[in-house]
MMTF fields as JSON, N, C-alpha, C and O atoms, coordinates in Angstrom:
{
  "mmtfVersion": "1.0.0",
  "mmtfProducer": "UNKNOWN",
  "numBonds": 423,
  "numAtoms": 424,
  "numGroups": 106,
  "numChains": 1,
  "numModels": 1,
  "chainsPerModel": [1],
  "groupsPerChain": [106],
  "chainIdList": ["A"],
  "bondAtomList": [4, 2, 8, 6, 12, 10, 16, 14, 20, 18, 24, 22, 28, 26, 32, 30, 36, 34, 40, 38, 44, 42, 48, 46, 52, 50, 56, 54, 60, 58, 64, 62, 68, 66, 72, 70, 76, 74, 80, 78, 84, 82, 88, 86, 92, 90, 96, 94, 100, 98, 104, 102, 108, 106, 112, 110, 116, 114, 120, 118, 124, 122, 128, 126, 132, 130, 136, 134, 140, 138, 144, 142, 148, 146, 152, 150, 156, 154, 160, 158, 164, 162, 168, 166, 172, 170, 176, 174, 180, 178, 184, 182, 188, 186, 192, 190, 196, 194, 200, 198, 204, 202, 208, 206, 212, 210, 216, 214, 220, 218, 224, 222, 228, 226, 232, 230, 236, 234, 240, 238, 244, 242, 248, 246, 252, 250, 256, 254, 260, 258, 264, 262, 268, 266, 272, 270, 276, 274, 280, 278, 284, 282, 288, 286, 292, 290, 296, 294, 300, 298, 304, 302, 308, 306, 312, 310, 316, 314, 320, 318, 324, 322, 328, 326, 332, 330, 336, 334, 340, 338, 344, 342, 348, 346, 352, 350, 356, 354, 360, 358, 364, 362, 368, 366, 372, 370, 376, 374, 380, 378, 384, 382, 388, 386, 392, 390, 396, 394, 400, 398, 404, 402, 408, 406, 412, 410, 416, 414, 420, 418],
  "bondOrderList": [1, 1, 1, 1, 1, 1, 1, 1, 1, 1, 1, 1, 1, 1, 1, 1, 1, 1, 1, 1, 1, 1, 1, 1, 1, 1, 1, 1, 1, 1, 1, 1, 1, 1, 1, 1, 1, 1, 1, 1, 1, 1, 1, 1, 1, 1, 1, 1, 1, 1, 1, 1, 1, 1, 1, 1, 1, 1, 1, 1, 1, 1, 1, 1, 1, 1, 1, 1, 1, 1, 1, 1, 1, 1, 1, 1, 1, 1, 1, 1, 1, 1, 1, 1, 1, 1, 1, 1, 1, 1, 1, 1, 1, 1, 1, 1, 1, 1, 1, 1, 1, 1, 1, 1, 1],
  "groupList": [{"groupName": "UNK", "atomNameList": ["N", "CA", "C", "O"], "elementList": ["N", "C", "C", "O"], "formalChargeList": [0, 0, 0, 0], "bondAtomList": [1, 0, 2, 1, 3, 2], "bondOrderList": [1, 1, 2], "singleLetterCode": "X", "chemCompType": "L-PEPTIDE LINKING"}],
  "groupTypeList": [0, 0, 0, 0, 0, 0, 0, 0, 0, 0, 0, 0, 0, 0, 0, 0, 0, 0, 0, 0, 0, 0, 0, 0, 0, 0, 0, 0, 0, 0, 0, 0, 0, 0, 0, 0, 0, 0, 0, 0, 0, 0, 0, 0, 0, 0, 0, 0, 0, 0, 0, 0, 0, 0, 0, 0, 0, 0, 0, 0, 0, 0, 0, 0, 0, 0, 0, 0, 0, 0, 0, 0, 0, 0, 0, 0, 0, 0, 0, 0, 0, 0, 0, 0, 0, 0, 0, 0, 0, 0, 0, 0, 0, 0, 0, 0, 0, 0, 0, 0, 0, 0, 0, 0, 0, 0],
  "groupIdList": [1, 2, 3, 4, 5, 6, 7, 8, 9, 10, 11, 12, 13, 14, 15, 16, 17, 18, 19, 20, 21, 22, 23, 24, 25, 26, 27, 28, 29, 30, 31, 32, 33, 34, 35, 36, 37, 38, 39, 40, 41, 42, 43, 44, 45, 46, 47, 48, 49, 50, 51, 52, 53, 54, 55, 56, 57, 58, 59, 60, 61, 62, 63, 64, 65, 66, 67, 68, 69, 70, 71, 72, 73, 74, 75, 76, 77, 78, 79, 80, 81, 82, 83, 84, 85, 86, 87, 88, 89, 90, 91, 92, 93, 94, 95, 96, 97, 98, 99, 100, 101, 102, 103, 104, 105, 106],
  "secStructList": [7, 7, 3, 3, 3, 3, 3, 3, 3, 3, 7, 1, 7, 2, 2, 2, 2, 2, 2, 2, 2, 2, 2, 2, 2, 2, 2, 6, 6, 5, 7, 7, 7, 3, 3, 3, 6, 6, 6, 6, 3, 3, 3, 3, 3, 5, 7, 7, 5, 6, 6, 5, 1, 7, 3, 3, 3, 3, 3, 3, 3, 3, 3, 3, 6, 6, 3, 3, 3, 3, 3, 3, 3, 3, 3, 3, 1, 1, 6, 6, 7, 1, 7, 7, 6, 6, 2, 2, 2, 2, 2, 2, 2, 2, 2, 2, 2, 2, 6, 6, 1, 1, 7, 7, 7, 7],
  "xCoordList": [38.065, 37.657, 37.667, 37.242, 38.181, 38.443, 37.052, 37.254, 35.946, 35.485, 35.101, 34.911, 34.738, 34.521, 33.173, 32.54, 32.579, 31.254, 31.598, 32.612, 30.359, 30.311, 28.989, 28.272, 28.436, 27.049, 26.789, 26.704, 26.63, 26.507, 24.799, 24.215, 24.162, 23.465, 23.488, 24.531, 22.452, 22.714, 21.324, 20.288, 21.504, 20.198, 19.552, 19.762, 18.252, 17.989, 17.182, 16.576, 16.934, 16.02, 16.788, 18.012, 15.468, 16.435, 17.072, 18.174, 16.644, 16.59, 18.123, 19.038, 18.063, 19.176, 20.605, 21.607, 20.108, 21.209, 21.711, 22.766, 20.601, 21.25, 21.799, 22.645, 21.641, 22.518, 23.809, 24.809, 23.872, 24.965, 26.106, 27.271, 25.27, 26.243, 26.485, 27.092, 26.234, 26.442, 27.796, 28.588, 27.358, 29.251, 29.707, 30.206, 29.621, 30.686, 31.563, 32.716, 30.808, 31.626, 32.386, 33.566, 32.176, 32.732, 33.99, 34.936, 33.911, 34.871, 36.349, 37.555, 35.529, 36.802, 37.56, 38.454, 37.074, 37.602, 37.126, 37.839, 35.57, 35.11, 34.148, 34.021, 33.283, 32.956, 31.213, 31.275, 30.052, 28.688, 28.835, 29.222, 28.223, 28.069, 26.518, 26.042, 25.913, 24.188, 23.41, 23.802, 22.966, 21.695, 20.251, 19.622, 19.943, 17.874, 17.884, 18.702, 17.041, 16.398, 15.756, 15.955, 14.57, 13.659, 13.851, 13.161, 14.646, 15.405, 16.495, 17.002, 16.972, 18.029, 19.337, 20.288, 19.365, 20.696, 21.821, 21.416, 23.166, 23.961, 25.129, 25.701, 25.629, 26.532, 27.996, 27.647, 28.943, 29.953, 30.971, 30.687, 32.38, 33.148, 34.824, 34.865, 36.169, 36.951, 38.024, 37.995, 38.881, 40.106, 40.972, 40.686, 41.997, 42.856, 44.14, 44.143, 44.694, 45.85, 47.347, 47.161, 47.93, 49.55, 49.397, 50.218, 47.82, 47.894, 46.483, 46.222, 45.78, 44.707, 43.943, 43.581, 43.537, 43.021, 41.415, 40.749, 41.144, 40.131, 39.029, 39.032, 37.95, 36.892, 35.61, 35.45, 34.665, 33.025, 32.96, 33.596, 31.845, 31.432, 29.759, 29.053, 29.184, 27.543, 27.485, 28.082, 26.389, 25.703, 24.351, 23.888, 23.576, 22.302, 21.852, 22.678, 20.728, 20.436, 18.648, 17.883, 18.26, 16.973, 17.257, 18.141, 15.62, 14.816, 15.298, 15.868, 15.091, 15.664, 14.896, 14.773, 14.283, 14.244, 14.713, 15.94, 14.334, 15.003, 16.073, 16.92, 15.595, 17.081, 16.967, 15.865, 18.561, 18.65, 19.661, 20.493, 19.987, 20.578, 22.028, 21.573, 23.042, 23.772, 24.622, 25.385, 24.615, 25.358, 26.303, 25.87, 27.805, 28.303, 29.125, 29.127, 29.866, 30.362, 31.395, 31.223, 32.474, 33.159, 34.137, 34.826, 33.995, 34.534, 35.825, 35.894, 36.425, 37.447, 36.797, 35.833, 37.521, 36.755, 37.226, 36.41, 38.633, 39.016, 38.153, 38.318, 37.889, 37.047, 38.673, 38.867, 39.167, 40.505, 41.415, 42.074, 41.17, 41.902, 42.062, 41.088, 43.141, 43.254, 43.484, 43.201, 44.138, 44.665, 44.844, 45.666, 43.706, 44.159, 44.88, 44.595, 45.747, 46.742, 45.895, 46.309, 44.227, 43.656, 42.967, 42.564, 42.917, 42.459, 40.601, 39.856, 40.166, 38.401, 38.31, 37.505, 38.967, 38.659, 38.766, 37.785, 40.083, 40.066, 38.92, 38.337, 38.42, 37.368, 35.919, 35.297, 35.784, 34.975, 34.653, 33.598, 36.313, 36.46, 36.525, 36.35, 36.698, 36.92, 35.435, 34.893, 34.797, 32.916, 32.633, 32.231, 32.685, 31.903, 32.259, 31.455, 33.88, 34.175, 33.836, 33.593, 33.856, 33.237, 31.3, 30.602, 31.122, 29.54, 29.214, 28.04, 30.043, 29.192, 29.992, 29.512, 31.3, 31.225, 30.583, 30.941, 29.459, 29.027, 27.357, 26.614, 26.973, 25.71, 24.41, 24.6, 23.248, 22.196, 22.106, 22.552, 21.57, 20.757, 19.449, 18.72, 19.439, 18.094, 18.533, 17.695],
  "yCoordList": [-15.664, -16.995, -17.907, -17.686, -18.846, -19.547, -21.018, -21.828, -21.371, -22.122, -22.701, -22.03, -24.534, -25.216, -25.501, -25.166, -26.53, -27.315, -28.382, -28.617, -29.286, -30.541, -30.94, -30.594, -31.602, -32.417, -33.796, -33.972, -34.817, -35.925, -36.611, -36.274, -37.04, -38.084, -39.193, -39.847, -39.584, -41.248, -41.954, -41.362, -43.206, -43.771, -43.737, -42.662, -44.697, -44.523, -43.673, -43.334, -42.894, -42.444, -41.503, -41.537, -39.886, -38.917, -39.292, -38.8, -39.834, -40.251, -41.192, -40.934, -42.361, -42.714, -42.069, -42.123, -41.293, -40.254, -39.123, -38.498, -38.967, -37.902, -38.837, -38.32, -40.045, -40.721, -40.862, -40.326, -41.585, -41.789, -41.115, -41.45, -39.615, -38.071, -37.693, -36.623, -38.191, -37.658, -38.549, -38.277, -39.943, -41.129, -40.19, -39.152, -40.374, -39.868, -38.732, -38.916, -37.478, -36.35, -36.957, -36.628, -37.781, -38.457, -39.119, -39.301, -39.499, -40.7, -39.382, -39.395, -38.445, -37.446, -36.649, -35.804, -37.062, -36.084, -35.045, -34.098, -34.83, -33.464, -34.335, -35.553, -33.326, -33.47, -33.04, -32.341, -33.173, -33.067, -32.074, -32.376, -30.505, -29.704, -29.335, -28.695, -29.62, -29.263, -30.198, -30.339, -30.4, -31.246, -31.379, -31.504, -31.288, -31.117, -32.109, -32.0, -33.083, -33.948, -33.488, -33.496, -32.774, -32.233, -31.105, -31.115, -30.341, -29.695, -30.188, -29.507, -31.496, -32.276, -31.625, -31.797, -31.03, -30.194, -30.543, -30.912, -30.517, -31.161, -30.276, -30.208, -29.494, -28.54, -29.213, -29.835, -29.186, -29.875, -28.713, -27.553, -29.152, -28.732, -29.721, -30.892, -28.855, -29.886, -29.392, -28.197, -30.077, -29.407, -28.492, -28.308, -27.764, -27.096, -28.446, -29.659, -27.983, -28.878, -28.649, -27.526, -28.759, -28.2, -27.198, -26.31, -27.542, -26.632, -25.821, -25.395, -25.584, -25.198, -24.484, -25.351, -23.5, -23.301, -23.949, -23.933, -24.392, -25.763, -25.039, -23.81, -25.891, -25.619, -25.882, -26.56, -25.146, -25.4, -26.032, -25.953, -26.781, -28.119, -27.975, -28.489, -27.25, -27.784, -28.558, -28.545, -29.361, -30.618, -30.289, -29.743, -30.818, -30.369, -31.425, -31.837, -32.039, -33.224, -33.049, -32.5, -33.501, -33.216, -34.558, -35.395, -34.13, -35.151, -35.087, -34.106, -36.122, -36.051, -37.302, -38.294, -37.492, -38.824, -39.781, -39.682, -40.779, -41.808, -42.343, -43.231, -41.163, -40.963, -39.929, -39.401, -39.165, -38.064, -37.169, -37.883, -36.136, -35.032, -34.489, -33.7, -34.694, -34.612, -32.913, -33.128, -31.893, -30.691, -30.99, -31.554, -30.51, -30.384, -28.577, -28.145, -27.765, -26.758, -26.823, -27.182, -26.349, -26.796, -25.355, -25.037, -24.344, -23.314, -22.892, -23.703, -22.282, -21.827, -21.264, -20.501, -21.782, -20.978, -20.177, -19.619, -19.355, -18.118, -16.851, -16.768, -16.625, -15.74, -14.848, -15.082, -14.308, -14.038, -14.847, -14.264, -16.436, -16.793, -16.971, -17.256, -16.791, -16.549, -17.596, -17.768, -18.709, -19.927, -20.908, -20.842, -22.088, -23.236, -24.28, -25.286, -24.385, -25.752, -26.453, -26.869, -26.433, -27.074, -28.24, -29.348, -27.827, -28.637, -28.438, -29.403, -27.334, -27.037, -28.658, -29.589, -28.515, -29.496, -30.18, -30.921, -30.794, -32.393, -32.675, -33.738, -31.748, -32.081, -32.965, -33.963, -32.232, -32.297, -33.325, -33.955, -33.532, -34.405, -35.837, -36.816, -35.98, -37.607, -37.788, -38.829, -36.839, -36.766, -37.356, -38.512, -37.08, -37.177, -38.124, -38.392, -39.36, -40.349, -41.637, -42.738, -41.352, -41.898, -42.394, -43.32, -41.148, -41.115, -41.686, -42.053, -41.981, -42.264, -43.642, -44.309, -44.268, -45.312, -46.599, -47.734, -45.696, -46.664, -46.76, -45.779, -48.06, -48.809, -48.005, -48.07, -47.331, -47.238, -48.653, -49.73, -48.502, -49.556, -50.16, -49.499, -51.482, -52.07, -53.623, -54.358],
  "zCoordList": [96.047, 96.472, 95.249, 94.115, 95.693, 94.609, 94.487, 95.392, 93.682, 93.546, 92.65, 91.636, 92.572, 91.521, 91.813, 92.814, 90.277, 90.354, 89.759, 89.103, 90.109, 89.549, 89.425, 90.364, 88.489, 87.915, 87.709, 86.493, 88.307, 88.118, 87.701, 88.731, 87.19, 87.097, 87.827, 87.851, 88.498, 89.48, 89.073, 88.766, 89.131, 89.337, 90.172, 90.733, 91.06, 92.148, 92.144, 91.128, 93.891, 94.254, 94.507, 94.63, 94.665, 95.309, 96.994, 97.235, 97.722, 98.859, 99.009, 99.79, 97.989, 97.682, 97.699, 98.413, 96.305, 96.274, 97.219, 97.113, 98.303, 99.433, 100.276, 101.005, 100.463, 101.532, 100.828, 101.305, 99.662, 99.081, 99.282, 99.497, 99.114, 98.602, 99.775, 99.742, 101.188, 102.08, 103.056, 103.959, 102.036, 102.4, 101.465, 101.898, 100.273, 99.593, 100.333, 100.723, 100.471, 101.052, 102.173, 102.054, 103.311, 104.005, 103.649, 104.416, 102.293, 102.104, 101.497, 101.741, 100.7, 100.307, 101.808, 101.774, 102.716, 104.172, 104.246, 104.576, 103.927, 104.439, 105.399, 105.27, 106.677, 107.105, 107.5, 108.511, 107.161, 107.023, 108.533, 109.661, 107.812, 109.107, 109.043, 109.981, 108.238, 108.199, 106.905, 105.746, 107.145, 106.29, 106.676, 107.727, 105.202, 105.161, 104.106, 103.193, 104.139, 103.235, 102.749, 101.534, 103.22, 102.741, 101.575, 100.555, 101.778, 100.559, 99.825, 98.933, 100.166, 99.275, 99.491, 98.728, 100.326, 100.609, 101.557, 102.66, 101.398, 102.47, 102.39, 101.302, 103.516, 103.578, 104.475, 105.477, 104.337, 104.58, 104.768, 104.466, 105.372, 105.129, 105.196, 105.571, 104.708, 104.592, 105.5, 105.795, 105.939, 107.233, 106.723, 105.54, 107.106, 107.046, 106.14, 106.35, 105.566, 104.96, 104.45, 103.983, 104.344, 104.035, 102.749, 102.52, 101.641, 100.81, 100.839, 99.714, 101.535, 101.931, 102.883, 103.679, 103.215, 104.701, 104.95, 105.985, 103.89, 104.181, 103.461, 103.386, 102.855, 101.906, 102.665, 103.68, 101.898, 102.084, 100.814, 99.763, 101.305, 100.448, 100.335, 101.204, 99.218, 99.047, 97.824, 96.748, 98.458, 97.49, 97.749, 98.75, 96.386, 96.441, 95.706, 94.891, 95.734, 94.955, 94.536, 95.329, 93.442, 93.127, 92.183, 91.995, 91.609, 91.079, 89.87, 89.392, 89.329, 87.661, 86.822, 87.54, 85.289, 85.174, 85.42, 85.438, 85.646, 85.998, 86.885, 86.788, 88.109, 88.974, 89.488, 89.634, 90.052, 90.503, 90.066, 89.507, 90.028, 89.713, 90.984, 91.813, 91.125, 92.385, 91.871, 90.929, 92.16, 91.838, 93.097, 94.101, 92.942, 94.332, 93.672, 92.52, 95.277, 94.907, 96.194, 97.358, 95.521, 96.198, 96.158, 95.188, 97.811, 97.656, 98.679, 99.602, 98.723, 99.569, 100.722, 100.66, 102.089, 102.864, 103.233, 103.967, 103.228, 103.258, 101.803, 100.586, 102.099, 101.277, 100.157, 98.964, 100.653, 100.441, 99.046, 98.184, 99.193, 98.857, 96.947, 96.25, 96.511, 94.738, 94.228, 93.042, 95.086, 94.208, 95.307, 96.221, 95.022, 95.782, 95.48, 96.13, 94.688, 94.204, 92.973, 91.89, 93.662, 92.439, 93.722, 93.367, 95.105, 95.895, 95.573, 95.741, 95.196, 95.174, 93.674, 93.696, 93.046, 91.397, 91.798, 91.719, 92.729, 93.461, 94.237, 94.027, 95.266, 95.849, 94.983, 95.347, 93.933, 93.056, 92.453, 92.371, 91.754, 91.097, 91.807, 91.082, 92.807, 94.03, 94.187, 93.815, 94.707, 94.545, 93.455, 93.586, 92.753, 91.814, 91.18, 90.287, 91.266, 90.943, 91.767, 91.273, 93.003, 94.318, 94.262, 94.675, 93.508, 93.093, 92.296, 92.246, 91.41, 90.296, 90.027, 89.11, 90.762, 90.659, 91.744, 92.057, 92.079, 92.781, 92.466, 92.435, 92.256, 92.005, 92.861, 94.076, 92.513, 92.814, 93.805, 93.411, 94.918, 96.021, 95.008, 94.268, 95.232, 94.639, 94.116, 93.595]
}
């Protein structure tokens, strides 16, 4: 199985940041299959694709000074699989550019 991570810093609130992180995954074409606020957690997944048999997507968001803390993981969902093109890093990487170029609410 092939999987990546990612770490961002945001301003804002944690609350903020779980809505945010929950367009964001939206905006890369995965799709929100479970979420808890209450644990800051948002489980996603992404479609099948010409180079892919499609990914699981967790984000987890906590408290941090002055802000919040956004982890995302971004894994193959064939368990099987050895090499995704480099689609798990793109995932990651669009998150986490998506995230962080966008302004804390306030």
């Amino acid at each position: 199985m092939v999987v990546k991570k990612g770490e961002l810093k945001v301003g804002g609130t944690v609350s903020e940041a779980y809505h945010r992180s929950a367009e964001a995954l939206n905006v890369i074409g995965g799709t929100v299959t479970k979420e808890d606020q209450a644990t800051g957690k948002i489980e996603g997944t992404r479609s099948i694709s010409f180079i892919s048999w499609g990914e699981k997507i967790l984000i987890e968001i906590s408290d941090s000074d002055n802000g919040a803390v956004v982890r995302i993981t971004s894994s193959s969902r064939v368990p099987t699989t050895l090499f995704d093109f480099g689609q798990n890093a793109r995932n990651v990487r669009r998150f986490l550019d998506w995230l962080g170029a966008r302004p804390a609410a306030g």
